[in-house]
N, C-alpha and C positions, 0 to 999 in steps of 0.2 A: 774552137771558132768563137765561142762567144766571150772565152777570156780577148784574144785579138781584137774585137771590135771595142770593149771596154780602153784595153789600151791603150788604142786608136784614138778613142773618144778624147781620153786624158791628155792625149798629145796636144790635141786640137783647141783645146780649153786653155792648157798650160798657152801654148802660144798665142791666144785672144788673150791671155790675162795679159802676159808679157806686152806683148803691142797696146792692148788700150794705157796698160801706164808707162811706157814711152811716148805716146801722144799726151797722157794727162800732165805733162813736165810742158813750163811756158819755154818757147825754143829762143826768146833771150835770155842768156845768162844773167845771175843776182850783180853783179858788177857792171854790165852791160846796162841794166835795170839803176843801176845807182847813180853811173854816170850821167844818161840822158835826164833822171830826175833834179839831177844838182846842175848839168848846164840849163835848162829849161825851169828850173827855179830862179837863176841867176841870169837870167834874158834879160829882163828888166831893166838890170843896174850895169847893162855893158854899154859900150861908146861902142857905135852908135847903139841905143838901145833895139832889143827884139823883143817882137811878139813873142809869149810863153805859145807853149803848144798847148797846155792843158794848163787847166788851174788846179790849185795845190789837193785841194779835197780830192781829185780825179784822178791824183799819185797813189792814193788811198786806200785800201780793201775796201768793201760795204761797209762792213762795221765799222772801223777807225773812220771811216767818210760823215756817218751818219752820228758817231758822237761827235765828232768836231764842227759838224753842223748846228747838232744842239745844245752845244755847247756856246757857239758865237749867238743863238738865240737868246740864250740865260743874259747874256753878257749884255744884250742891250741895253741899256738906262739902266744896270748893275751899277752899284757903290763900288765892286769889286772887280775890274776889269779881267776880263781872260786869261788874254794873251798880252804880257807888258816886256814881251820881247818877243824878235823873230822866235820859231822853233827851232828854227834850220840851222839859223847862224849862231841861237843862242846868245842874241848880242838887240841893242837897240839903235845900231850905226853901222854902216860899212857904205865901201865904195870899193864898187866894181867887185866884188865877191868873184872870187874863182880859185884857178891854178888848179882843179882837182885830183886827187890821187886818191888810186883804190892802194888800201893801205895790205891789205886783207882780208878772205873770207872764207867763214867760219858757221857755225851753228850746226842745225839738225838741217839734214836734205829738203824737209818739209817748212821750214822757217830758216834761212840763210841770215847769216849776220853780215855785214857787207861794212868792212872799218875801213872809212873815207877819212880823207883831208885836206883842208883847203885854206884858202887866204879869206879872211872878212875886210881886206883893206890892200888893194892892187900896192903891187911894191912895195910890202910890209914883211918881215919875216915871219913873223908870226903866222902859224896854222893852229887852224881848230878842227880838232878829231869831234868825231860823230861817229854812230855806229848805226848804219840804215837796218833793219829788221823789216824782213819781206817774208809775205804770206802768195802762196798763190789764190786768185781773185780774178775771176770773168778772165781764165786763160792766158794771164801772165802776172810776172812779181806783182805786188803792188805793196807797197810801207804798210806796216803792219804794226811799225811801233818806231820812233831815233829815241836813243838813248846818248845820254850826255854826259862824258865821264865827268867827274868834280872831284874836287883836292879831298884827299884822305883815301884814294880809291873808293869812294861808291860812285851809283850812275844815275842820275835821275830819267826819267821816263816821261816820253811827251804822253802815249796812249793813259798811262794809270791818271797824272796830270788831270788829262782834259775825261774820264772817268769820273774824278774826283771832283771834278769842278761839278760836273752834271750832276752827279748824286747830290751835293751840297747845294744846288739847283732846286730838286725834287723835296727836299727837307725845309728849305726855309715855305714853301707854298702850304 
C-alpha cells in the first residue's frame, strides 16, 4: 500500500513538472517573434508610414534592454558615439526596409536563433542576413543578442558591442 501511494505520488509531480514547462515555453514561436519585431521595427520607414507598437529596447530581454539603455546614457556629449549605424539594418541608410524572410531556425530550445532576411532599400536586390537570438523574458521571445555575419565568416554581435561600450564607459570615470 504504501509503495502504491508513493507511485501515485510520482505520477502526479511528473505531470505538474511536464505541464508547468509546457506553459513556461512563450506560445509565440521564435520566427513568429522575429517577424513582428522586423515589421514593427520597419513601421516607420513604410509609405504610408506606421506607428511602431513598441519601441526597440521593449523588443529586448531586461538585461540587453537595460544595457542598451546605459549605454545610449554613456553616449551622451561622448567623443565616441554609440550607435554610428542602425543595429538592425547594420547600415546608415535605407528606404522603406522590409521584404522579410525567416531564412531559418536554429540554436538551443532555450535561446532560438531565428536567420532573417531582408531588403534595406524597397526595390533593390540586395538582402541583408541577420540572425535574431531570442531569450525567453516576462513570458515570451524577446532579442537577446542580432548577430551580423561579415566577410571572412565571423559574426559580430550587437549585445557584446553595446557590453563593451558600457564597460569602456565605467573605465574612463
Amino acid at each position: 500500500m504504501h509503495l502504491k501511494f508513493i507511485l501515485a505520488a510520482a505520477v502526479v509531480a511528473s505531470g505538474l513538472l511536464l505541464a508547468g514547462s509546457a506553459e513556461a515555453q512563450p506560445a509565440v514561436a521564435p520566427a513568429d517573434q522575429a517577424r513582428a519585431f522586423l515589421t514593427d521595427y520597419f513601421a516607420a520607414e513604410q509609405r504610408p508610414p506606421r506607428r511602431a507598437q513598441r519601441r526597440f529596447d521593449e523588443w529586448m530581454t531586461s538585461r540587453f534592454a537595460a544595457l542598451y539603455r546605459q549605454a545610449q546614457a554613456a553616449s551622451r556629449n561622448a567623443e565616441d558615439p554609440y550607435l554610428q549605424a542602425d543595429p538592425v539594418l547594420d547600415a546608415q541608410d535605407s528606404d522603406r526596409p522590409g521584404d522579410i524572410r525567416i531564412e531559418g531556425v536554429g540554436g538551443a530550445p532555450d535561446r532560438p536563433e531565428v536567420r532573417v532576411s531582408f531588403r534595406i532599400f524597397a526595390g533593390q536586390p540586395e538582402r541583408k542576413m541577420q540572425l535574431l537570438v531570442f531569450a525567453e523574458d516576462r513570458g515570451e521571445w524577446r532579442l537577446f543578442d542580432i548577430r551580423t555575419p561579415r566577410e571572412g565568416g565571423t559574426t559580430s554581435s550587437f549585445r557584446q558591442y553595446t557590453e563593451r561600450y558600457v564597460a569602456q564607459g565605467r573605465q574612463r570615470r
